[in-house]
C-alpha positions, 0 to 999 in steps of 0.5 A: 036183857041177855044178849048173846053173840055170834061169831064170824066164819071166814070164808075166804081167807087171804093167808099172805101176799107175795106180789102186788104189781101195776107195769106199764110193758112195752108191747114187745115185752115177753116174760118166759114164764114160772110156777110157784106154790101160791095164786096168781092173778093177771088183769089188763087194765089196757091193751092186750097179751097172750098168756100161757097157763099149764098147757093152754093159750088165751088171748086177754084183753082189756078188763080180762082177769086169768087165774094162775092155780098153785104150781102152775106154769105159766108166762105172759107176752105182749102181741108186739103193736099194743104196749100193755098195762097189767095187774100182777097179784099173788097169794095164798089162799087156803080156802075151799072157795078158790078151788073154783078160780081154777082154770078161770079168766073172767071179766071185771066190771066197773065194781071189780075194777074199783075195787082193784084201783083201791088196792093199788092205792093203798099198795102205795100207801103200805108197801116199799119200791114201786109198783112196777119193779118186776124183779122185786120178790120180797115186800116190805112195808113202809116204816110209816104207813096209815093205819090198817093199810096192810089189813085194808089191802087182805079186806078188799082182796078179799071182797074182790074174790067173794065178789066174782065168787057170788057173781059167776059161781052159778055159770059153768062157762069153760076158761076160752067161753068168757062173756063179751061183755060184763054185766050192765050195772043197775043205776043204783048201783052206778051211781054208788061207783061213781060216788066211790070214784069221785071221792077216791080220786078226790082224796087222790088229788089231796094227796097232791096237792104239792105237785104236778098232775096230768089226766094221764096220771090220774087215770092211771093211779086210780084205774079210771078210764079218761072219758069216764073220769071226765064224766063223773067229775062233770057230773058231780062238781060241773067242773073238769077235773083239771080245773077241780085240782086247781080250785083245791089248790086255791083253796089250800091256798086260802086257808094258808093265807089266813093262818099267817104262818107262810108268805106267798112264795112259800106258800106258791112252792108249798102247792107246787107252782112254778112261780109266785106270779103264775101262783098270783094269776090262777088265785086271782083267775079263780078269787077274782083277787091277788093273793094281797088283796085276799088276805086283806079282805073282809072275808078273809079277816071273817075266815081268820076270826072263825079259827080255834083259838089256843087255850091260853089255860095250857101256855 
């Protein structure tokens, strides 16, 4: 049999990155504005700001995303009683479809949000600083970073534009008519989101597991909103999210144990707790044994007896 191939056509290319930003503004912040030869887009993630672009004023607020085309001005002040939480992001784009981001603000709906939550991780994953240094005009990425972070952070960019692209390209709706409200997800497609999100913030909190997180936090560095948060994690492990980190601590816990590699106190200060009796009381709260009577169980000794074993060939 011959086969023959076909190649891709990109058609949305994202050329580079110059900004990539999460601040958390005080609500009378007020930035006087700037022009620069590239794309900018401004989201509210909470609360509400005016912006400027060229020669017009818009109100945003919450799930609003505006569009700043190549050379134009433009500047963003909170309203002076809302402390605001934006998304910055800036680009090059040379592609034909972005003419149509021109003189835009749309709204995000629960996929654009998303995928907006996995660029701001990954963004921690690839980039240095932080996120929220409002004078940082050179990115750098990190020495040692997972592979493709850089790429992953082009791809979902990328798939965020095609997205509002395919989604309100059909709409001739002037910049100040956006709709009220986003469209209503189907139920396939809800539960395809909340499965992303539970996974996402599950991975979030593996990556935590060495400290202290709050609700707050969380919602905040995946973009989530407390309520929805706490439904998904019901939904999905019949637990609260608190109590979900918790059990993963445990867990990690367990598996420790059973290595015989660390003590309990090393192994408290490894998953972040205060101290190797709070550490003793959560594992017995959530075991039903202390860490002791663990590592002596039949159950552990089972655990342990599963492990690989190493190849005594290549000693």
């Amino acid at each position: 049999m011959t086969y023959k191939g076909i190649s891709f056509r990109k058609e949305l290319l994202i050329d580079q990155l110059f900004s990539l930003h999460y601040f958390e503004y005080m609500s009378t912040f007020s930035f006087p504005g700037e022009s620069h030869n590239f794309w900018e887009f401004v989201c509210v993630d909470k609360g509400e700001v005016t912006i400027g672009a060229g020669d017009q004023i818009y109100t945003l607020k919450k799930g609003d995303i505006a569009f700043h085309e190549p050379n134009e001005f433009h500047w963003v002040k909170a309203n002076g009683s809302i402390a605001p939480n934006l998304i910055v992001i800036s680009f090059s784009s040379k592609s034909p479809i972005m003419n149509f981001f021109r003189k835009k603000i749309l709204r995000t709906d629960d996929f654009a949000r998303s995928l907006l939550a996995r660029i701001i991780t990954e963004a921690g994953n690839f980039l240095e600083g932080r996120l929220d240094d409002p004078y940082q005009t050179v990115l750098r990425p990190k020495s040692s970073q997972p592979p493709a972070s850089g790429q992953l952070i082009q791809l979902y960019l990328e798939e965020l534009m095609i997205y509002f692209y395919r989604k309100y390209s059909d709409l001739s709706t002037p910049a100040d008519e956006k709709p009220d409200k986003p469209d209503k997800p189907d139920k396939t497609m809800k539960e395809n989101i909340d499965t992303e999100v539970f996974n996402r913030v599950v991975a979030y909190l593996g990556q935590h597991l060495s400290g202290r997180v709050t609700i707050e936090t969380i919602c905040k560095d995946n973009l989530i909103g407390r309520s929805q948060l706490q439904k998904i994690f019901s939904k999905k492990s019949g637990l609260g999210i608190i109590e979900y980190f918790s059990n993963m601590k445990i867990e990690a816990a367990k598996e420790l144990i059973r290595t015989e590699q660390m003590n309990f106190t090393q192994i408290s200060e490894k998953l972040g707790y205060t101290s190797i009796h709070y550490f003793s009381r959560q594992f017995k709260k959530v075991t039903g044994m202390t860490p002791s009577e663990y590592a002596s169980s039949i159950k552990a000794m089972a655990d342990r007896s599963h492990r690989p074993q190493p190849d005594q060939d290549s000693e």
